[in-house]
C-alpha positions in Angstrom: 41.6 -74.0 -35.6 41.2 -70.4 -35.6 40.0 -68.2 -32.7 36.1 -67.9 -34.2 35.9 -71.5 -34.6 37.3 -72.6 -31.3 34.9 -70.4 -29.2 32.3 -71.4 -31.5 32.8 -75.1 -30.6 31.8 -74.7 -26.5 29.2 -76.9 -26.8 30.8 -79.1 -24.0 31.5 -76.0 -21.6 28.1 -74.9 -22.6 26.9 -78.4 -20.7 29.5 -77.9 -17.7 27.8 -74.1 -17.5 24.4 -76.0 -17.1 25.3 -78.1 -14.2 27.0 -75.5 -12.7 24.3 -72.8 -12.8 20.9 -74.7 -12.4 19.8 -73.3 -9.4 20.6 -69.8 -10.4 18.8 -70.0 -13.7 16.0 -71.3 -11.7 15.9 -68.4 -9.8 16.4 -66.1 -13.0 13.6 -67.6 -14.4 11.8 -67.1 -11.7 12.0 -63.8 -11.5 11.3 -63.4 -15.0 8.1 -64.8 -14.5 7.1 -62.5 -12.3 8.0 -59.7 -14.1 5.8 -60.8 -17.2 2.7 -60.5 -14.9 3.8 -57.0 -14.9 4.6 -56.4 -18.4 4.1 -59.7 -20.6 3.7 -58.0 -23.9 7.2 -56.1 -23.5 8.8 -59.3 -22.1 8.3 -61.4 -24.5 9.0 -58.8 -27.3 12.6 -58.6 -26.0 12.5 -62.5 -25.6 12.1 -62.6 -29.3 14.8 -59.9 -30.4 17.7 -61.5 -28.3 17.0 -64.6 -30.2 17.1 -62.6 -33.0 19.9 -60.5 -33.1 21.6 -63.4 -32.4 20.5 -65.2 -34.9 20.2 -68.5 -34.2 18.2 -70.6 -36.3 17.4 -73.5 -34.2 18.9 -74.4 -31.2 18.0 -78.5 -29.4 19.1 -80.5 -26.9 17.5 -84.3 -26.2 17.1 -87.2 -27.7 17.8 -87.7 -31.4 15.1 -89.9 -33.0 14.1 -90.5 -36.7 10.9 -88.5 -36.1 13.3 -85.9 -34.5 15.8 -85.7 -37.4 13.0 -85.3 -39.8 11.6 -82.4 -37.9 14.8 -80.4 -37.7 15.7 -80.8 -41.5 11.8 -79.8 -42.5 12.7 -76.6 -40.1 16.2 -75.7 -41.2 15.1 -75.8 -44.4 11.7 -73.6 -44.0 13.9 -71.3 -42.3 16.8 -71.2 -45.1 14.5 -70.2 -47.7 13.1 -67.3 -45.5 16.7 -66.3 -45.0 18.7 -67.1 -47.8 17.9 -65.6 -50.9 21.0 -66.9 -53.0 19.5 -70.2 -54.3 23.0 -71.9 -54.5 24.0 -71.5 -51.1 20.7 -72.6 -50.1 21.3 -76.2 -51.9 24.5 -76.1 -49.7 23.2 -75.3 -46.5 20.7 -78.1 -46.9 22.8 -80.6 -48.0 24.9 -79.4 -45.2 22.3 -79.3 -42.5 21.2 -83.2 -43.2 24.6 -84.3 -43.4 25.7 -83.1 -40.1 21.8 -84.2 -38.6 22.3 -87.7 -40.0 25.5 -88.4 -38.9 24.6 -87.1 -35.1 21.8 -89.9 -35.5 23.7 -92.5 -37.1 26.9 -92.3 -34.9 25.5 -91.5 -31.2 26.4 -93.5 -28.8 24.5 -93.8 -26.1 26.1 -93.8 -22.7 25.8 -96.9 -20.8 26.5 -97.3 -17.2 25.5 -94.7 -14.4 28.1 -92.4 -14.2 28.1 -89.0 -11.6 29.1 -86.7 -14.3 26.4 -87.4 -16.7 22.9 -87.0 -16.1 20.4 -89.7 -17.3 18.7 -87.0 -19.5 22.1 -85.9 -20.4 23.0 -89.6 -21.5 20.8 -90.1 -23.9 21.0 -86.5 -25.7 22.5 -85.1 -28.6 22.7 -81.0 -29.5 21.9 -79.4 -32.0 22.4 -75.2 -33.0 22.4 -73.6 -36.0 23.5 -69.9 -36.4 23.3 -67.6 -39.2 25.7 -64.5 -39.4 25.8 -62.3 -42.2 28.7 -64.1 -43.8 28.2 -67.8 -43.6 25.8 -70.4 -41.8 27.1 -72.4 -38.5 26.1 -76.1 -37.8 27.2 -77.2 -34.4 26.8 -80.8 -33.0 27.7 -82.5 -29.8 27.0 -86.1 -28.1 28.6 -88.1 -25.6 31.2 -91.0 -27.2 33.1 -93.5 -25.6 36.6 -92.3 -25.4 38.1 -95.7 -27.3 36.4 -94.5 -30.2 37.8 -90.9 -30.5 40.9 -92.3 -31.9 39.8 -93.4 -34.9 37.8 -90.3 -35.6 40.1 -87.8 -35.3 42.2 -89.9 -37.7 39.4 -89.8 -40.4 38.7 -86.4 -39.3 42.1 -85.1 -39.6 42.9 -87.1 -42.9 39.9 -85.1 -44.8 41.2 -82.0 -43.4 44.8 -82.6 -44.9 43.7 -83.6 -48.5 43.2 -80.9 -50.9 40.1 -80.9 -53.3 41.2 -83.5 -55.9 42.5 -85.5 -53.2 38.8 -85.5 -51.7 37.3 -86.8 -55.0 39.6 -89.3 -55.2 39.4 -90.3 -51.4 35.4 -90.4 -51.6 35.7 -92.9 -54.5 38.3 -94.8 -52.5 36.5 -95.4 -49.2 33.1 -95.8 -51.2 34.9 -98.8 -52.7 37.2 -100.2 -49.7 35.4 -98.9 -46.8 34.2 -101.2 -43.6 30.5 -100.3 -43.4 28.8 -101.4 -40.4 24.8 -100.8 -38.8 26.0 -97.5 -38.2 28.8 -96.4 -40.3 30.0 -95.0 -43.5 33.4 -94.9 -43.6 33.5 -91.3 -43.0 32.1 -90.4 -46.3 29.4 -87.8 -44.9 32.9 -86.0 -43.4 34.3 -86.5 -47.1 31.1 -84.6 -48.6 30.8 -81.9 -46.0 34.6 -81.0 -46.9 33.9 -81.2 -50.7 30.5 -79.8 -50.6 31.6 -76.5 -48.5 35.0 -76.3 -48.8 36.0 -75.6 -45.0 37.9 -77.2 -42.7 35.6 -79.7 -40.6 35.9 -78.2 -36.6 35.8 -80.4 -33.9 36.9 -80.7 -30.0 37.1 -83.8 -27.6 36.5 -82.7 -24.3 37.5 -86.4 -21.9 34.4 -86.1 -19.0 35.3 -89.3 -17.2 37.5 -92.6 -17.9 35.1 -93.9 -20.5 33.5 -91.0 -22.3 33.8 -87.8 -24.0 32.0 -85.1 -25.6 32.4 -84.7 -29.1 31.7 -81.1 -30.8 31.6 -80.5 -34.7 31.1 -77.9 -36.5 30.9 -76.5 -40.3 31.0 -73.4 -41.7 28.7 -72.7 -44.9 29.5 -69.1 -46.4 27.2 -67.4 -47.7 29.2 -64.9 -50.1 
């Protein structure tokens, strides 16, 4: 995993930072607040370029539902078409975007059991953030996952990530045929079609937060030249 993608995949410390630095986000907030009594027109102005120059599409956090899902694929791909003017990569962002979106709501386990290090909000929420740089698209995910089953995973995950292109084809084929489907599962064939469909390495990170879970993190890259 190369530098880029590795700090791109903080999603986990990102949630640390949180618990860490409530009370003084409180208190920046706070202050903000006051200040756009003073000024609210010039506030929010550069409110809306920081978002901007850092272009981030869409950014969540909470609970993943159908109603959810739909609404963040509707949005990414509004926002695509005002963005993207090459039709083709386009198509692959899309394609992309609801891979990665399904397969947060498909495979998120919910933690069960009260546990000091995660919140109840916190338990039942997946992330979500999409950035755009001038070069290619990002599409990060992250969710809580019981640590038993990160085994597994990072054996599919890894085995897409050492076959080459033809080997892809054939594996997609091969696990459509033999694979164990479940309520839930797919055999890894949405990991199979990110790989194929972009042709990027698939990024990921298991960050252990207590004896039973983890946090997972994924990413893809979708270029855009």
């Amino acid at each position: 995993m190369d530098k880029e993608s590795n700090e791109m995949l903080g999603a986990f410390d990102e949630w640390k930072d949180e618990k860490i630095t409530q009370k003084n986000m409180t208190e920046d907030v706070k202050k903000k607040s006051e200040s756009v009594t003073d000024n609210p027109s010039a506030n929010s102005f550069d409110l809306y370029n920081k978002i901007y120059n850092e272009n981030v599409l869409l950014m969540y956090k909470g609970a993943i539902t159908f109603d959810l899902v739909t609404s963040v694929i509707e949005t990414l791909d509004r926002k695509v078409n005002m963005t993207e003017s090459d039709k083709k990569v386009q198509k692959l962002f899309y394609s992309a975007a609801v891979e990665c979106v399904h397969n947060l709501y498909h495979h998120m386990d919910e933690v069960k059991g009260h546990f000091k290090e995660i919140s109840e909000h916190d338990a039942k929420s997946g992330l979500i953030t999409v950035i755009a740089k001038e070069k290619y698209y990002n599409i990060i995910t992250g969710n809580f996952i019981p640590t038993k089953h990160t085994y597994d995973l990072k054996d599919k995950i890894e085995e897409v990530n050492n076959t080459d292109k033809n080997g892809l084809r054939a594996l997609y084929k091969e696990t459509l045929s033999n694979g164990e489907f479940s309520e839930k599962g797919t055999a890894g064939l949405g990991l199979i079609q990110l790989a194929r469909k972009t042709g990027e390495r698939l990024n990921y990170k298991f960050d252990k937060v207590n004896s039973e879970y983890s946090y997972f993190t994924f990413q893809i890259k979708i270029n855009r030249v």
